[in-house]
C-alpha positions as CSV (number, residue, x, y, z in Angstrom):
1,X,-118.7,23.0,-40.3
2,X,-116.2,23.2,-37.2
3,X,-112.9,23.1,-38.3
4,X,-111.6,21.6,-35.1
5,X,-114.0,19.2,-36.0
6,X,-112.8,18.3,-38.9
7,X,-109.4,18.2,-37.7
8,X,-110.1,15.6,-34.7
9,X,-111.8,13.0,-36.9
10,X,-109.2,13.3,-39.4
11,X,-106.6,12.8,-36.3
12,X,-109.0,9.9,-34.9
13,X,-109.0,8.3,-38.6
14,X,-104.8,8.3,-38.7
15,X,-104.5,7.3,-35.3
16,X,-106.9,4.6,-35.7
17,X,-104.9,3.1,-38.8
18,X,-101.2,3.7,-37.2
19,X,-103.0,1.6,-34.4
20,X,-104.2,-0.8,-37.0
21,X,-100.8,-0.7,-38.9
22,X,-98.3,-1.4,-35.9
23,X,-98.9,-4.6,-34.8
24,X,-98.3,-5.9,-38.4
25,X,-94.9,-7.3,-40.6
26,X,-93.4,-5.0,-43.3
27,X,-92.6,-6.7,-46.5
28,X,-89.4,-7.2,-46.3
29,X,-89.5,-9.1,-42.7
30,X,-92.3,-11.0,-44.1
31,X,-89.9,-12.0,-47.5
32,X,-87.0,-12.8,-44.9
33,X,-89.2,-14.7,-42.8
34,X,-90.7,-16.7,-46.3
35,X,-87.0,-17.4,-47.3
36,X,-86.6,-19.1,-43.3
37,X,-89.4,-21.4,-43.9
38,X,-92.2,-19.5,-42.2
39,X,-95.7,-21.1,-42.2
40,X,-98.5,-19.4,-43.5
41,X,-101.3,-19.4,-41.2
42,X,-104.9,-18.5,-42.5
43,X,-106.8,-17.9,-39.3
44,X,-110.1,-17.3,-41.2
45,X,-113.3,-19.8,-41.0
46,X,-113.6,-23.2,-43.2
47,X,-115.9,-21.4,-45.5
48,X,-113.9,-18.2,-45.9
49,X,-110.5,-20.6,-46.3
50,X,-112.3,-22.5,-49.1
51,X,-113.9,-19.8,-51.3
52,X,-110.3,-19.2,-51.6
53,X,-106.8,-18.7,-49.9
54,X,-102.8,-17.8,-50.8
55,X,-101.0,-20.7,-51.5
56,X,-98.9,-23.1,-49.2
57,X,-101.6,-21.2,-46.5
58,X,-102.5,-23.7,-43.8
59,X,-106.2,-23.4,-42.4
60,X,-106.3,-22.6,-38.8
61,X,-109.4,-21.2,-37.5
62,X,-109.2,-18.9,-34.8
63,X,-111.7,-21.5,-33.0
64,X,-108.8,-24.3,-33.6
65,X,-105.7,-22.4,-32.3
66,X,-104.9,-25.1,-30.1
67,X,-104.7,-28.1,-32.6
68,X,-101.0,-26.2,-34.0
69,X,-98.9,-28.0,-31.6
70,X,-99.9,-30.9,-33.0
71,X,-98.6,-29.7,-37.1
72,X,-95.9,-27.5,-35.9
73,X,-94.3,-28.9,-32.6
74,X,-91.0,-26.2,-32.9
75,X,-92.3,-23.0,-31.2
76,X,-89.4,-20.9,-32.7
77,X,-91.1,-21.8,-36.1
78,X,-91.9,-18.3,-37.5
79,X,-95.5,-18.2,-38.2
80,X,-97.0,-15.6,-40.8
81,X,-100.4,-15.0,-39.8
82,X,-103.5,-13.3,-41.6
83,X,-107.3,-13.2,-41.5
84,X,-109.8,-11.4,-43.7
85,X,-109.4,-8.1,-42.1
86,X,-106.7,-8.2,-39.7
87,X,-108.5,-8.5,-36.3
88,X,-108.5,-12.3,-35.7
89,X,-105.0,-12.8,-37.2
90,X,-103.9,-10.1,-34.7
91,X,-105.7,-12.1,-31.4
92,X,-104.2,-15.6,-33.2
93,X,-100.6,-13.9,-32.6
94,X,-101.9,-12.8,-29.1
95,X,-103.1,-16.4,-28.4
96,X,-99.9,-18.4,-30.1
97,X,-97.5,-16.2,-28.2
98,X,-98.9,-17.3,-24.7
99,X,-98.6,-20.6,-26.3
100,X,-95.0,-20.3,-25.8
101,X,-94.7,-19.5,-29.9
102,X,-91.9,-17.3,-30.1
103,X,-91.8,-16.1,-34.1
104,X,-95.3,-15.1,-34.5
105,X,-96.5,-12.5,-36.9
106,X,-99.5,-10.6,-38.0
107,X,-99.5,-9.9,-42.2
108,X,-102.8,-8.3,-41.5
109,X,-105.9,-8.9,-43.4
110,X,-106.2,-11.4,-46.5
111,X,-105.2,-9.1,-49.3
112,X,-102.3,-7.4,-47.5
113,X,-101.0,-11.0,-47.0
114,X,-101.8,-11.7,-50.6
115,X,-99.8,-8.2,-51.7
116,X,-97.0,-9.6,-49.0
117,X,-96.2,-12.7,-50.3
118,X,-96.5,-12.4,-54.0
119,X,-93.0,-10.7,-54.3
């Protein structure tokens, strides 16, 4: 095997989870944030929410972004937000911030979030 081969998909692999990575809260922001009276914002399906979800989490499907005015009115409300892998939770905090939210986070997928917010 092609050693420069080996070394670009192990370079594609750590860039790819850096990428991943940035866009997400450490745990200490995320315990600060907790502490401030953030929300928790599950943005996974009805199904996915019910088979089972991190307590105090709201249910907000990525589908029903637009019914959180209506439960959170205060856009400076910090807003912890995760999914099952990452992905949606990371377009909700794209989607909320145009929404004039301005303390919107991504804790990344379901069991980072769960990992977050147990300490």
């Amino acid at each position: 095997m092609n050693i420069a081969l080996v070394i670009t998909a192990i370079a594609v692999i750590v860039v790819f989870y850096l990428l991943k990575q940035a866009g997400q809260l450490s745990s200490k922001n995320a315990e600060q944030l907790i502490k401030a009276g953030a929300v928790v914002i599950d943005v996974r399906s009805v199904p996915e929410f019910s088979s089972g979800h991190l307590p105090n989490a709201v249910n907000f499907p990525l589908e029903r972004l637009d019914e959180i005015p209506k439960k959170i009115p205060d856009q400076s409300t910090p807003l912890l937000l995760h999914c099952q892998s990452g992905m949606r939770s990371g377009m909700a905090k794209k989607r909320l911030s145009a929404m004039g939210y301005t303390n919107v986070h991504n804790l990344g997928s379901f069991y980072r979030a769960a990992e977050l917010l147990k300490k």
